[in-house]
N, CA, C and O atoms as a Tinker XYZ file with bonds, in Angstrom:
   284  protein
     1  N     78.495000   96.509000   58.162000    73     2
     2  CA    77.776000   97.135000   59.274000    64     1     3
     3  C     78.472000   96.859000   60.597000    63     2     4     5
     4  O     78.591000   97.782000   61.403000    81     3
     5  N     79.065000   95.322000   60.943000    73     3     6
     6  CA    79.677000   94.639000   62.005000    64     5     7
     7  C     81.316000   96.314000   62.276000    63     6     8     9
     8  O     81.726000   96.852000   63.304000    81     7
     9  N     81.690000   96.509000   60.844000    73     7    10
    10  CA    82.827000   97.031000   61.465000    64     9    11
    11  C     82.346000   98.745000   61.697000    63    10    12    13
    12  O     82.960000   99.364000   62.565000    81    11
    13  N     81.264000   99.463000   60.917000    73    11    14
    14  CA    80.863000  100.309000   61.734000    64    13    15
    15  C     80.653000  100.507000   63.079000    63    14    16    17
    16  O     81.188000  101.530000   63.506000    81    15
    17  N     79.813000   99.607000   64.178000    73    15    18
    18  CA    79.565000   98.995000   65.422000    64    17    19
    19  C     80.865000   99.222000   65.637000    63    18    20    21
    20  O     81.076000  100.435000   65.664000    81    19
    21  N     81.836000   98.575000   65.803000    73    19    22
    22  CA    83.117000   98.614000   66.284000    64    21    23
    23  C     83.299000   99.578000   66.198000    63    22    24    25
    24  O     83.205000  100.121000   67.299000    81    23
    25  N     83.607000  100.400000   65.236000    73    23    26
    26  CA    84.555000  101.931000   65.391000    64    25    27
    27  C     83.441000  102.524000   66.303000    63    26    28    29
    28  O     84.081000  102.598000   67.352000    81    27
    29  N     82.454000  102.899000   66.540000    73    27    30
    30  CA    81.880000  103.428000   67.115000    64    29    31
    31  C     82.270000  103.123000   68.965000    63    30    32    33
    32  O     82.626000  103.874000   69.873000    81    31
    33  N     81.974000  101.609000   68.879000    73    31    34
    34  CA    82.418000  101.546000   70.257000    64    33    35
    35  C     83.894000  101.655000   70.854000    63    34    36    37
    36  O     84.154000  101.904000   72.031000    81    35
    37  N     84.879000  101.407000   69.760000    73    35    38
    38  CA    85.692000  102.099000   70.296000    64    37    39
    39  C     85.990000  103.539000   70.511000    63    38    40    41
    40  O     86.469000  104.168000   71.454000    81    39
    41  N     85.531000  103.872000   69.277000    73    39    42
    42  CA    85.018000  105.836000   70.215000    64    41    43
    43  C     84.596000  106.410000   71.370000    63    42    44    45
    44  O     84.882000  107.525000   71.806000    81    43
    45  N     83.591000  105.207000   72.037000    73    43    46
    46  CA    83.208000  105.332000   72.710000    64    45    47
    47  C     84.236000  104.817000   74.085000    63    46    48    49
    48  O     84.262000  105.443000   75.145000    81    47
    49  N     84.770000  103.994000   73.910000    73    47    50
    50  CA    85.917000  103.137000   74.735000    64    49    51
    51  C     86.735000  104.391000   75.209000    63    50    52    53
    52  O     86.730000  104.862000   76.347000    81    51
    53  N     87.563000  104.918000   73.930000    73    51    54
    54  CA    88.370000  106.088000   74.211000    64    53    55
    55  C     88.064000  106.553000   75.085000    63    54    56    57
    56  O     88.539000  106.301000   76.193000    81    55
    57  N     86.665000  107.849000   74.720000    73    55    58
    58  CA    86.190000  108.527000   75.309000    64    57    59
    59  C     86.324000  108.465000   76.831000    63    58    60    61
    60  O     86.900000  109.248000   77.587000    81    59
    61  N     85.624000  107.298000   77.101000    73    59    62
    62  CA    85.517000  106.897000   78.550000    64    61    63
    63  C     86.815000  106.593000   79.451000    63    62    64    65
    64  O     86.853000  106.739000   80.672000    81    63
    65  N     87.573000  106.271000   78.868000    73    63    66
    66  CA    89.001000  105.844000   79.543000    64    65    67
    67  C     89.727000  107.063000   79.294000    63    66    68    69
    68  O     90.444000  107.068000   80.294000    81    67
    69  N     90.054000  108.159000   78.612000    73    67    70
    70  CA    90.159000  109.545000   78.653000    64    69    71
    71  C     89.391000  110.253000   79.677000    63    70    72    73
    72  O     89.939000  111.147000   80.322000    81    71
    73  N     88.021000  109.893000   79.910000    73    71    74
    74  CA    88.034000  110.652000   81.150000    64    73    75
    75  C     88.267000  110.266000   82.467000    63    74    76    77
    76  O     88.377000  110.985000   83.460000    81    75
    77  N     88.329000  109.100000   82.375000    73    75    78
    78  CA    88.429000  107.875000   83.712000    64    77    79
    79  C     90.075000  108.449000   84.237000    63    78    80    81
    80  O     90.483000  108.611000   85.387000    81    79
    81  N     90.919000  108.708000   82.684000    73    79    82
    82  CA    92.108000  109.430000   83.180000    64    81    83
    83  C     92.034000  110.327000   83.796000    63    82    84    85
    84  O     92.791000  110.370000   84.766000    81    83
    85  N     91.284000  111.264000   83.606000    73    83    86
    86  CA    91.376000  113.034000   84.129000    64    85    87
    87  C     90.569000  113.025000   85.081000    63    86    88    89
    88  O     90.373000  114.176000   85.472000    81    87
    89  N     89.907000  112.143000   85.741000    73    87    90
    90  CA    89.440000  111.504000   86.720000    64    89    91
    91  C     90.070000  111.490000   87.853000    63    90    92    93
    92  O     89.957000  112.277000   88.793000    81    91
    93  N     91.176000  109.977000   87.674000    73    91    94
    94  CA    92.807000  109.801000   88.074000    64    93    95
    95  C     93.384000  110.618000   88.502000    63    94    96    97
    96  O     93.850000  110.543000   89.639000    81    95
    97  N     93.608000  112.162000   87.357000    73    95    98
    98  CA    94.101000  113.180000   88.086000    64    97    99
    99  C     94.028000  113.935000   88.573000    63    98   100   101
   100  O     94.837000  114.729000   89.054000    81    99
   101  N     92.374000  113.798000   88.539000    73    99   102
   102  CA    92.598000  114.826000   89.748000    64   101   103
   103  C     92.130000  114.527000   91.413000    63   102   104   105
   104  O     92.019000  115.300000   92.365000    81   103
   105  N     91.893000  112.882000   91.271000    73   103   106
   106  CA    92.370000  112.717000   92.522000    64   105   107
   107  C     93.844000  112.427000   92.980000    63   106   108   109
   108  O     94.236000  112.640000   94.127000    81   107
   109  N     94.467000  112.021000   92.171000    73   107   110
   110  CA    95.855000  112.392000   92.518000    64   109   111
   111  C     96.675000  113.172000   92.748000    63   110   112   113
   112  O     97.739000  112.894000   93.300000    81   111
   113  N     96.147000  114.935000   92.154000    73   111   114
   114  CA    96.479000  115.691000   92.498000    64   113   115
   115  C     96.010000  116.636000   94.026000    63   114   116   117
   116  O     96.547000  117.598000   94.576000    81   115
   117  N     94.557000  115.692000   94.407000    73   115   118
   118  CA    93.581000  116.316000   95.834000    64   117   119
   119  C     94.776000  115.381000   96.405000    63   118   120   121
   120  O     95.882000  115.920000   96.367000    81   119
   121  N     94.735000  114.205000   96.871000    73   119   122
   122  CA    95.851000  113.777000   97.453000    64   121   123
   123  C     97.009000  114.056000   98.111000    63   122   124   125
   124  O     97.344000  113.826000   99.273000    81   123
   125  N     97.793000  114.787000   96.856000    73   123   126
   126  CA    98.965000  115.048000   97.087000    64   125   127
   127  C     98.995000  116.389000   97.415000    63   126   128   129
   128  O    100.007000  116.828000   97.962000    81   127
   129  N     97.724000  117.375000   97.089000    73   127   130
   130  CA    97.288000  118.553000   98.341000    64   129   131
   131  C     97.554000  118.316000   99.535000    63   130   132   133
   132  O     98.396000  118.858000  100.250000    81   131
   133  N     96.602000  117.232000   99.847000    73   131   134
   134  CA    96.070000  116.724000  100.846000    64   133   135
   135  C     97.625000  116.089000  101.817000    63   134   136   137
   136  O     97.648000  116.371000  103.015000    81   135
   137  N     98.285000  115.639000  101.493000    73   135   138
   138  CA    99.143000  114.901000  101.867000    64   137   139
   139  C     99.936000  115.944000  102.387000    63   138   140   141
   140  O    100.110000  115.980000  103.606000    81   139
   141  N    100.631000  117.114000  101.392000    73   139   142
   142  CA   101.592000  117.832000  101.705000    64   141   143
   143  C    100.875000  119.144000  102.679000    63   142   144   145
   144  O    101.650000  120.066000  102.934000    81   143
   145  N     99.976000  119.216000  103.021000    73   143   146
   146  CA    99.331000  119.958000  103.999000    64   145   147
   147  C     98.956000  119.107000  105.507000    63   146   148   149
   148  O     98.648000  119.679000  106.553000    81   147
   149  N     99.072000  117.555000  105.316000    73   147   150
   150  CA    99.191000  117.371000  106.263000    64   149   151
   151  C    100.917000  117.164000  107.238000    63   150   152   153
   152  O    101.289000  117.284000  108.405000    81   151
   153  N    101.530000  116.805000  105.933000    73   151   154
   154  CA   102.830000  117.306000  106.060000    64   153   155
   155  C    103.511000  118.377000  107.137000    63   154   156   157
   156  O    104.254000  118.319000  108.116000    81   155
   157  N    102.824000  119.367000  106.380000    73   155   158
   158  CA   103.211000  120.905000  106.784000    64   157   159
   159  C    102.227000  120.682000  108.539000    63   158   160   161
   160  O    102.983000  120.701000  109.510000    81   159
   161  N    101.244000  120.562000  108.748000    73   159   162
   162  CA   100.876000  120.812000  110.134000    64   161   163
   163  C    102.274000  119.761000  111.457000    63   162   164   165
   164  O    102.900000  120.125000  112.452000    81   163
   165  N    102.165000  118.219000  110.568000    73   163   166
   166  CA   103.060000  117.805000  111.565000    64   165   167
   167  C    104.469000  118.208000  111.625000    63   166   168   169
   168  O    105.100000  117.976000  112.656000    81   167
   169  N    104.973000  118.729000  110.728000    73   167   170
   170  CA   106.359000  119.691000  111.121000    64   169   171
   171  C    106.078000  120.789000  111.699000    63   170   172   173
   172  O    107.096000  121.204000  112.253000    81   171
   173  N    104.961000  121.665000  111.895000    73   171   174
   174  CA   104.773000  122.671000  112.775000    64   173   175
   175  C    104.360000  122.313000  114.230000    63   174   176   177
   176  O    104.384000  123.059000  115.209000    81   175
   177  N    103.956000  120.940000  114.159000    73   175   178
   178  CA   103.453000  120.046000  115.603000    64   177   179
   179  C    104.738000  119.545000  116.288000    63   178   180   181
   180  O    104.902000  119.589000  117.507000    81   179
   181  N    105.408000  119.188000  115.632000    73   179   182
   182  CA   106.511000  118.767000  115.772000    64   181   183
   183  C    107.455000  119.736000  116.506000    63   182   184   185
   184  O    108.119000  119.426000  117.496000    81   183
   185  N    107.441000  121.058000  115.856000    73   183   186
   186  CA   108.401000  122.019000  115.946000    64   185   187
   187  C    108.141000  123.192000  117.259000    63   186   188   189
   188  O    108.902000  124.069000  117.668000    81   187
   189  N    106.651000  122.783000  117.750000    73   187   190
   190  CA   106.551000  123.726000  118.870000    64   189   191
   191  C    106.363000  122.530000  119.797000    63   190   192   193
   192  O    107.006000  122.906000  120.777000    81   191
   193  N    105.915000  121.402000  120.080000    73   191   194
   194  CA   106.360000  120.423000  120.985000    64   193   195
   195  C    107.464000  119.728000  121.166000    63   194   196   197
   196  O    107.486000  118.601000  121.662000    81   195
   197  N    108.377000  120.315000  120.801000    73   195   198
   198  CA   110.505000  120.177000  120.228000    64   197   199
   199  C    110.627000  118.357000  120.143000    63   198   200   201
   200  O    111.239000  117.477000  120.749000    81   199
   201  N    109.544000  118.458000  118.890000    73   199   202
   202  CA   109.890000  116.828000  118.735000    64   201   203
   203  C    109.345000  115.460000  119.478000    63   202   204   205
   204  O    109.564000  114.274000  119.229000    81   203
   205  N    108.426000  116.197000  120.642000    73   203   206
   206  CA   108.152000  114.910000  121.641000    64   205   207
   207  C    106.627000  114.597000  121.033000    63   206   208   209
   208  O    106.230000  113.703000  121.781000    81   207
   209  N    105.877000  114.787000  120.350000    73   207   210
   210  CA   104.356000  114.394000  120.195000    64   209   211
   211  C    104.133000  114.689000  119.108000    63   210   212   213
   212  O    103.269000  115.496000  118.766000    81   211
   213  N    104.934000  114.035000  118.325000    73   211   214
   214  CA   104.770000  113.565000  116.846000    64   213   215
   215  C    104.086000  112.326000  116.767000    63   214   216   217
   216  O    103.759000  111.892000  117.871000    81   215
   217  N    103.681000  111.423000  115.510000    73   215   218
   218  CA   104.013000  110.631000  115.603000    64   217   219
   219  C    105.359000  109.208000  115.242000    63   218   220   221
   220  O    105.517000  108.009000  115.009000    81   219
   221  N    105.892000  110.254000  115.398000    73   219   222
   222  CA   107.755000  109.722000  115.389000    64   221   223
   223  C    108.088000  109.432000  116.562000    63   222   224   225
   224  O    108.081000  110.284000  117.450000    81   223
   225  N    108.438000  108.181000  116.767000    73   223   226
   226  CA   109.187000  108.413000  118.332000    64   225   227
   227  C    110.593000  107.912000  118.090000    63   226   228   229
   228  O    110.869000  106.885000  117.471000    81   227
   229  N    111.529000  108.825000  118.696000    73   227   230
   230  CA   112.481000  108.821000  118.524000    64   229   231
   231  C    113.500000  108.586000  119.784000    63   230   232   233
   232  O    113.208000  109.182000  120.821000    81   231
   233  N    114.279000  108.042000  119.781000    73   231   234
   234  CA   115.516000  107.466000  120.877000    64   233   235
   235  C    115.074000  105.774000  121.510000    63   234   236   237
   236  O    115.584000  104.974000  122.295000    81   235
   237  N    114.029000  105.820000  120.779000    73   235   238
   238  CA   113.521000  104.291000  121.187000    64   237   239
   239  C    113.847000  103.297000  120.403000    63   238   240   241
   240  O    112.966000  102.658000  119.829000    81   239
   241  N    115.600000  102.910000  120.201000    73   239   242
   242  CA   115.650000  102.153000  119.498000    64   241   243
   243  C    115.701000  100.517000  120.081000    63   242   244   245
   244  O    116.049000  100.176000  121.211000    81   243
   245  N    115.307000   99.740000  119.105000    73   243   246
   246  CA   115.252000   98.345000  120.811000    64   245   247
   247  C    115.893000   97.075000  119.308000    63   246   248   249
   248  O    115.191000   96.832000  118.327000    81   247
   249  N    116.974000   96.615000  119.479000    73   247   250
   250  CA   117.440000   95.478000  119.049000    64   249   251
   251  C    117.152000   93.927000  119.300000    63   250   252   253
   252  O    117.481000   93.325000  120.322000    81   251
   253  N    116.587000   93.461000  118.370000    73   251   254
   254  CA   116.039000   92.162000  118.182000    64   253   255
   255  C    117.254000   91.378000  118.126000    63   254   256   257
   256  O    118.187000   91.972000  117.586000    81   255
   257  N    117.532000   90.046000  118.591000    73   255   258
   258  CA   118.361000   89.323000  118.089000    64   257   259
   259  C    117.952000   88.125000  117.493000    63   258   260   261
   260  O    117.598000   87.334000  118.367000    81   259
   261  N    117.848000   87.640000  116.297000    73   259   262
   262  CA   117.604000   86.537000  115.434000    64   261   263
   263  C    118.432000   85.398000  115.545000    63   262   264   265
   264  O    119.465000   85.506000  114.884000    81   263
   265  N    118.316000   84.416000  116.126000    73   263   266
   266  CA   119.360000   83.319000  116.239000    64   265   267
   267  C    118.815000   81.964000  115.301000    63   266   268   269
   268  O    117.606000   81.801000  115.134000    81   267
   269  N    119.511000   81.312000  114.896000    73   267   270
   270  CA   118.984000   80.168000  114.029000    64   269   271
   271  C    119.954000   78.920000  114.801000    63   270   272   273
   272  O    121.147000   78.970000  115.099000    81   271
   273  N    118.986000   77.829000  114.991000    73   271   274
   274  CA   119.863000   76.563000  115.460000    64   273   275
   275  C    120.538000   75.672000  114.364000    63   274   276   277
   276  O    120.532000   75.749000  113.135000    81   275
   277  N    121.076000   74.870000  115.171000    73   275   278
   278  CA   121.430000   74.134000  113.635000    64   277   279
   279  C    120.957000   72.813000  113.806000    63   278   280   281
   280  O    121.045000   72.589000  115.014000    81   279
   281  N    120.405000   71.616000  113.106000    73   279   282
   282  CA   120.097000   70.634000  113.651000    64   281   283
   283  C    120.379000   69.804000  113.553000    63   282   284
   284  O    119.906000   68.905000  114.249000    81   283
């Protein structure tokens, strides 16, 4: 009887983690909608403000210098 119980719940296991997958995908696929449409607006934001009010800023590069003593 003990190993009936089992197969059953693993049927049931499957089941659930099969859909927990298709779940997964399809928020992974709203996402990556989601993502590449926001994509697309900031290259069109980008492209009629010629680059200045993105959030990229660009020509602002600023060099750190790291020095180590010795002791």
């Amino acid at each position: 009887m003990g190993a009936v119980v089992s197969c059953i719940q693993s049927i049931f296991r499957t089941i659930g983690n099969c859909l927990m997958a298709i779940v997964h995908a399809i928020g992974a696929a709203c996402t990556a909608v989601i993502n590449a449409i926001v994509a697309l607006f900031d290259i069109v934001i980008s492209c009629l403000t010629c680059g200045r009010g993105g959030s990229r800023r660009r020509g602002m590069k600023t060099r750190t210098r790291h020095t180590t003593s010795r002791v």
